[in-house]
N, C-alpha and C positions, 0 to 999 in steps of 0.2 A: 504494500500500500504506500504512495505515496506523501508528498507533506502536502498537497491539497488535498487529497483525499483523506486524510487524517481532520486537517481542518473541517471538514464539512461532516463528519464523523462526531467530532466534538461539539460544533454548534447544533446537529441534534440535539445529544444529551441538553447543552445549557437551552435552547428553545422550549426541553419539557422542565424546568427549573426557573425560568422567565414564567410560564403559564402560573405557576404556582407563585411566584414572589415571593420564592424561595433565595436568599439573600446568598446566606451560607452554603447553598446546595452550589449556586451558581461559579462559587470561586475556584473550583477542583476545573473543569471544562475549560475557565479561561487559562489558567494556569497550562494546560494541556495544549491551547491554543496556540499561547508564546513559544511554549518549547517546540511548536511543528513549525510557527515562521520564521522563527531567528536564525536556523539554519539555511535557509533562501534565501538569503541577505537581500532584500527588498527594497530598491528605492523609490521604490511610489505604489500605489495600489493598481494602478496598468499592469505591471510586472506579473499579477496573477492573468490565470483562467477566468475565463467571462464567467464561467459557473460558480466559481470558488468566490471570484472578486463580488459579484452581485448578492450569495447569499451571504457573506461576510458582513457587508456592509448596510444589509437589512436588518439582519439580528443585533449587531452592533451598537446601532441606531437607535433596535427597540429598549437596549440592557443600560443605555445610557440615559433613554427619557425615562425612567422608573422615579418615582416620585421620591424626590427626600424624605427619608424620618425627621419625626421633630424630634430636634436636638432635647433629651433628658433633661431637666436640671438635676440638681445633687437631691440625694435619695433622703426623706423623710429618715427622722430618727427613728419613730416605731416602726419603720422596717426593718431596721437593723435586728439581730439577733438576740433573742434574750438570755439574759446570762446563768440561767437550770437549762438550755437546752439541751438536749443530748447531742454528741458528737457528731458530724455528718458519719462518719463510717458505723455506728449505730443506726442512725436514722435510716440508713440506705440496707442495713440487716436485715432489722428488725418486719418483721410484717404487720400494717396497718391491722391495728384493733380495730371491731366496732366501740363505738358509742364514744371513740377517740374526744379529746378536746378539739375544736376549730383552729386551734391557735398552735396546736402541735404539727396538724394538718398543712395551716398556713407556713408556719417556719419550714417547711420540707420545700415550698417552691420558691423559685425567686422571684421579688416583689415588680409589681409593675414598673417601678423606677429601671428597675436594672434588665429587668425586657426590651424596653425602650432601649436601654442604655447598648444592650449587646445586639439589637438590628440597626440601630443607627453606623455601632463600628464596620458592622458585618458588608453595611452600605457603603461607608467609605473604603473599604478592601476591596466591593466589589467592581465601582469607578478607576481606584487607581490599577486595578488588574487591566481595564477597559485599555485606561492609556498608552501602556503598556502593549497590549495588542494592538494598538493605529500607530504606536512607535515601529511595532515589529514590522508592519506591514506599510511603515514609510512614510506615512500621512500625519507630519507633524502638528498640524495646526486644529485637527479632532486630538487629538494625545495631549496635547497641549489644557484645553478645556479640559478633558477629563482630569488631569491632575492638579488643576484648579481645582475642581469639584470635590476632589480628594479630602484636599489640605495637605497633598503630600507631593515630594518633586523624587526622581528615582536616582540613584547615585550610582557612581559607575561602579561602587562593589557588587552593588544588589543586582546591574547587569549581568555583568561578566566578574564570577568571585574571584579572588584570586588562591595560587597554590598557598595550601597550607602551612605553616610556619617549620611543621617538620621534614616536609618536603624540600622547602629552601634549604635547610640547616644540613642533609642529607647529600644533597648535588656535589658542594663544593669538595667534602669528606671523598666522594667516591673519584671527581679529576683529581684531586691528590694523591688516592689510592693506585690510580692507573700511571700517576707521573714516579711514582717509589719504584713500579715494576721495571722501568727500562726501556720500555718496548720502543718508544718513540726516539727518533735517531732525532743523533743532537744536529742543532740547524750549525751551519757553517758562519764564521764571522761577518759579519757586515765591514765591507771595508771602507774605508776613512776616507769623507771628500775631501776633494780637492781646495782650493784656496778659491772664493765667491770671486766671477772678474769684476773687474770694477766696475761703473758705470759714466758712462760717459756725460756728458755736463748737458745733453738734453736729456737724459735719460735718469737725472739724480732723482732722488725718492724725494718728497716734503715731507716735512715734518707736519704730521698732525698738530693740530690745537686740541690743548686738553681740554676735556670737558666737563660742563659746568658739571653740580649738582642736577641729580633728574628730579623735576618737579613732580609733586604729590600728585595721585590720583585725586579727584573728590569722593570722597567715600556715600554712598548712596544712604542717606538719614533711616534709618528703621522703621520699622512698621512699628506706630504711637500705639499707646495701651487703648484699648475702646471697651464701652462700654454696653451695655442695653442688648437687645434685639437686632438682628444683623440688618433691617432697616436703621433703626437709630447708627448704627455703626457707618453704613452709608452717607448718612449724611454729616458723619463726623468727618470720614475723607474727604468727602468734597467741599465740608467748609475748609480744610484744610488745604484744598488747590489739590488733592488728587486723585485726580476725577476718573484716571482709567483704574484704579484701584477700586473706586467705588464703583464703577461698571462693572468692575469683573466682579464681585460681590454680588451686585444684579444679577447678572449672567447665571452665576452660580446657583441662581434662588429662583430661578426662569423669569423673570421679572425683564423681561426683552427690551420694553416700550422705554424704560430708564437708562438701562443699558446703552440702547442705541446712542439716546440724549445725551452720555456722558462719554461716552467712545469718540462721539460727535467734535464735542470740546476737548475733548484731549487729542483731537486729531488722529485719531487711530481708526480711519475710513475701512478699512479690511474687516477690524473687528464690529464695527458699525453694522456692515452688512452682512454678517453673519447673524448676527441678533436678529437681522430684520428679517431673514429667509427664514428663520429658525422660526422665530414668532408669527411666521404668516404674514409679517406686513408692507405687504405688495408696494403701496406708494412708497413709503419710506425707501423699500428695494430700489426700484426705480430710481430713484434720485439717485441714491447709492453706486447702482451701477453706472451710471455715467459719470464719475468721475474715475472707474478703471480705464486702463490702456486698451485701444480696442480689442489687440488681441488676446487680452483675458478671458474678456465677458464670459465670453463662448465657457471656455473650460470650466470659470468660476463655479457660475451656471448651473453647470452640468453636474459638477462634483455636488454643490449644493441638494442636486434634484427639484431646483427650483423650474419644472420643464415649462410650466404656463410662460413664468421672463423670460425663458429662452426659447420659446415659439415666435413672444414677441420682438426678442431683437431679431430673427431669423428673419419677420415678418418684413420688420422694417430696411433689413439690408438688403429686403427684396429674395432671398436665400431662400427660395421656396422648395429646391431638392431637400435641404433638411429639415424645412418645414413637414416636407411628405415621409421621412422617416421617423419625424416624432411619433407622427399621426400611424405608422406602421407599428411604431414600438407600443402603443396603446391600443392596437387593435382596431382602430377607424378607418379599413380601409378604404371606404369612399372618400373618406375627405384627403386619404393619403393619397387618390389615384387624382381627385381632379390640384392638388398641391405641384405632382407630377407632369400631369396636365398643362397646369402654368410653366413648369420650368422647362417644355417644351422635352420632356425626358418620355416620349409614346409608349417604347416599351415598358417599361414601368408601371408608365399609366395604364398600361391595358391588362397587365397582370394582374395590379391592384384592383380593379374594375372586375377582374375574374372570381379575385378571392373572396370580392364584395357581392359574385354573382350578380354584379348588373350586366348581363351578357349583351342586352342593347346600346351601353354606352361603350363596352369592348369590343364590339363590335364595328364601332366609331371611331373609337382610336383606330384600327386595325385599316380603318380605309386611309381615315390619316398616315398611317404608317405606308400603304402601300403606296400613296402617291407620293410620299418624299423619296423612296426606295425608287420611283422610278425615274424622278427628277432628277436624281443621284445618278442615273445610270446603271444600276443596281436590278434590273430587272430579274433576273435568278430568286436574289434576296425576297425581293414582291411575292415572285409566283412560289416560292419556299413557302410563305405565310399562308398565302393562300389555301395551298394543299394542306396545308396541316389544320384547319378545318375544313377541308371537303370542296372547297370551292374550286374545282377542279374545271368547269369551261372557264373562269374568270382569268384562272391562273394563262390556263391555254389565251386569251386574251390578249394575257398581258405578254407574252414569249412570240406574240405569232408578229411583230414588228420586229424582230429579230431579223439575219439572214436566217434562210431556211437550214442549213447545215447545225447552225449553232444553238436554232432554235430545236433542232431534233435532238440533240446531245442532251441540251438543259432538261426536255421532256424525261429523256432514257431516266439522267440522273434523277429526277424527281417521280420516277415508277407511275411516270403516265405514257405505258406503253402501247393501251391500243389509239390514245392521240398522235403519238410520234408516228404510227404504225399507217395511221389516216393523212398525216403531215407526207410523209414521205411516197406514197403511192398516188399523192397526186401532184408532187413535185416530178415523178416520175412520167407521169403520165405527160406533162407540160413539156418534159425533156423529149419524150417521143416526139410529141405535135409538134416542136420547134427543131426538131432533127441535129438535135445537141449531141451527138454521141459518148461527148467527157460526160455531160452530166450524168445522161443517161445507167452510164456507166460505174458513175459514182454513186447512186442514189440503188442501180440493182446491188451494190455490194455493203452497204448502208442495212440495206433489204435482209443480208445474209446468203443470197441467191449470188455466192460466189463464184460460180462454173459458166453463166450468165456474165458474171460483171467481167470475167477475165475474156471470155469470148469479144464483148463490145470492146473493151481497149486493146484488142486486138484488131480489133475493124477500124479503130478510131487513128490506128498508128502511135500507139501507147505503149511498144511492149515492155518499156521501162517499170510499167503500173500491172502489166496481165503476167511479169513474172512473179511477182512476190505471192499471188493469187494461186498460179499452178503451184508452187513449193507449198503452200498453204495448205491446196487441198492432196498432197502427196503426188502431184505427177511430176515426177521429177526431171524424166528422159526430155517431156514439151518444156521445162524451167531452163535444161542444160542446153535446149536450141536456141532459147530463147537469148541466154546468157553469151552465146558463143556469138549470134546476132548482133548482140550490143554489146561485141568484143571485150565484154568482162571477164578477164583473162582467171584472175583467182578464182571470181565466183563459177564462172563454165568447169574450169577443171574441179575443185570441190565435187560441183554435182557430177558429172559423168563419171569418176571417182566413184561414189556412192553407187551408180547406179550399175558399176563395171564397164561401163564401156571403153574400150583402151583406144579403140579409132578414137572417139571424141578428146581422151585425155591426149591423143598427138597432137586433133588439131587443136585443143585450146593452149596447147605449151607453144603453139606457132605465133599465135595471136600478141598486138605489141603488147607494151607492159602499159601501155598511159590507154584508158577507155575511150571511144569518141564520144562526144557532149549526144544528149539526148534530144531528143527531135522536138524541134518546139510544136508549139502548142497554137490553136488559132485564138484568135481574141475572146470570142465568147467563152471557150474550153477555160482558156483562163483565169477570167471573173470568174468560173462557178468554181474553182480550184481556191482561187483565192477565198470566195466565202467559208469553203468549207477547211482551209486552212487558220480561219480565223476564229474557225470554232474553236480553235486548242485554246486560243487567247482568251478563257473566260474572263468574264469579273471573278472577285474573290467569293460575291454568294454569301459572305455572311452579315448576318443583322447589326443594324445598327448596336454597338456595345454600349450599354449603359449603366 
């Protein structure tokens, strides 16, 4: 098992200890926590798994907003123990009488002062554990807060302890032990430098000026005795000018709207708008955020989960592709598809429109899409969409302003074979009627009526095109007349080779070495060569990426 999967193992456990507001239950899990992050050495909470980072920081969330206890005051006398009681390890012996006294009953539990008194601790263990895990996991400024919240700051023994005293005192004993033995050869002398050269007169050193005395730090004045209710204490900081002391005080006691106020005047904008996201208070937010750099906001934001701000600034910078993944992360996909819609992002929009089951507005986008795809030149791409829901004359539509050649290939590729099959039979037909014989020729081998197509580019004065066609369909002896015809001196003898015949392998070893150029072509033959040469050139056919 891994250290995220341990994580998410443990906020189990603490999530059914959360349900209870169970204080004490909850510190064994976190504890467990830190020891699976701190081995990840984590500098931000990105560094996790979406699945680890998300439910970390939901349960998180929830174990931090648990309501403070009221702080105890000091415990009533007559709770204290009376002095015939019996000994606690009596009391715990002994088994309850009936008809007991009340008050022997009472002395066996602890008093409501000290209930209070040991969930209230139990509460601040279980924040500064808190901290502790957004430190492991990178996220200073939630760790932070929580050990505000504490009362307690974490020291670098309690991090990382260090080896124990006997351990030290041990080491140095054992490299002494191993230098008594010998083993290590003695190192050879160092031998004596030479005399420093002098320096030459641009090259002399200055003399330093000695310096002064180093002036005092100011030593930062201590935190003054206070007094009352941690309101009255508040406003003893801040008659005293310090006001982000007294915020954090607020903060501490969810008291947001003061906080803000006094973060405000102490000029600590960061922490200002924390309170005000925390608190829910939008305007205040607002205001707040526009004095970050712009490219904070975003992240701020985000981290916050404050998503309604961060629709809005999305809104306003016009950013409507992230607008349409807010709306996807929440499940709205209609409102994600026409967000999509606006940022001119179709595919998208049409997918979200699918997932929203409005098939007539996907069906909208889809025409949209098809006529950019065709504007684009991208016609494949078009008739790809097409087919893939059924629209299968439209597609044909859209391919048949193609050349015919290219447009049969695209067809083959997209498994509309008995269209290509109708495409080519009356391109065939046209070749007849106009007494084409390349085309003719091209379009019967198209056909797969190979013995046909090698026949007409034989009439056509092709045998360039009707040999590769006899090899094709194994006639070899017509391939090797063919070859010795069009003085292809390697390829004649190859085949008559094959085929045994030794007359033909004399005359092709007569034949020169250089082939003669191949017999042109008339103009028409040639246009319909070029088209179906230009079939190879498709477009790339694939959709717009989005």
């Amino acid at each position: 098992m891994g250290p995220g999967q341990r994580v998410i193992a443990e906020l189990s456990t603490l999530e059914k200890a959360l349900s209870k507001s169970d204080f004490s239950a909850e510190k064994g899990p976190l504890e467990a926590i830190v020891r699976s992050l701190k081995p990840m050495r984590l500098k931000s909470l990105e560094d996790l798994d979406l699945n680890t980072r998300g439910r970390l920081i939901t349960t998180m969330l929830r174990v931090q907003r648990q309501v403070k206890p009221v702080i105890p005051e000091s415990a009533p006398a007559e709770a204290a123990a009376p002095a015939d009681a019996p000994a606690p390890e009596a009391t715990e012996a002994a088994a309850p009488v009936e008809g007991a006294a009340p008050a022997e009953a009472a002395a066996a539990e602890p008093s409501p002062a000290e209930q209070a008194r040991t969930k209230f601790n139990a509460w601040t263990d279980v924040m500064f554990l808190v901290g502790r895990v957004w430190r492991a996991a990178g996220d200073a400024d939630r760790a932070e807060t929580a050990f505000t919240a504490s009362g307690r700051q974490p020291t670098a023994e309690a991090e990382e302890p260090a080896p124990r005293t006997e351990e030290r005192r041990e080491r140095p004993a054992e490299r002494g032990e191993r230098r008594d033995r010998g083993e290590r050869r003695e190192r050879s002398e160092r031998p004596e430098r030479g005399p420093r050269p002098e320096r030459g007169a641009s090259g002399e050193r200055r003399e330093r000026p000695e310096r002064g005395p180093r002036p005092e730090r100011p030593e930062r004045a201590p935190m003054p005795e206070l007094t009352g209710e941690w309101p009255e204490q508040a406003k003893q900081l801040e008659g005293m000018g310090r006001t982000r002391d007294a915020a954090r005080l607020h903060e501490r006691n969810n008291s947001y709207a003061e906080a803000i106020r006094l973060f405000e005047a102490g000029g600590d904008l960061k922490s200002a708008l924390r309170n005000a996201l925390a608190g829910q208070d939008n305007d205040a937010a607002r205001r707040l955020v526009g004095t970050l750099p712009a490219e904070q906001i975003a992240a701020t934001l985000e981290k916050a989960g404050a998503y309604e701000l961060l629709m809005e600034h999305y809104v306003a910078k016009g950013d409507f592709e992230n607008v349409a993944r807010l709306y996807e992360r929440a499940r709205q996909f209609d409102q994600a598809a026409l967000a999509y819609e606006r940022a001119n992002k179709l595919t998208l929009a049409r997918k979200a429109y699918e997932r929203a089951r409005d098939m007539a507005s996907a069906n909208r986008i889809r025409g949209l899409e098809v006529k950019n795809l065709v504007e684009r030149g991208d016609r494949l791409g078009a008739a790809t969409l097409l087919v893939a829901v059924g629209q299968r004359r439209e597609a044909v539509e859209v391919l048949g302003t193609l050349p015919p050649p290219k447009a049969f290939h695209f067809m083959q590729r997209l498994k509309l074979d008995e269209e290509a099959k109708t495409l080519a039979q009356r391109e065939l037909a046209r070749a007849e009627q106009e007494q084409k014989p390349a085309g003719r020729a091209r379009w019967l081998e198209l056909l797969g009526d190979t013995a046909a197509a090698a026949e007409t580019w034989e009439q056509a004065g092709r045998k360039d095109k009707a040999l590769p066609l006899h090899e094709k369909m194994g006639n070899i002896a017509r391939a090797a007349q063919l070859a010795e015809e069009l003085q292809l001196r390697e390829k004649a003898l190859a085949l008559y080779t094959q085929v045994g015949d030794s007359a033909g392998v004399e005359r092709a070893k007569a034949l020169p070495e250089a082939p003669v150029a191949a017999p042109a072509a008339d103009k028409s033959d040639a246009s319909e060569e070029g088209d179906d040469s230009a079939s190879t050139a498709s477009p790339s056919g694939e959709q717009e990426s989005q």
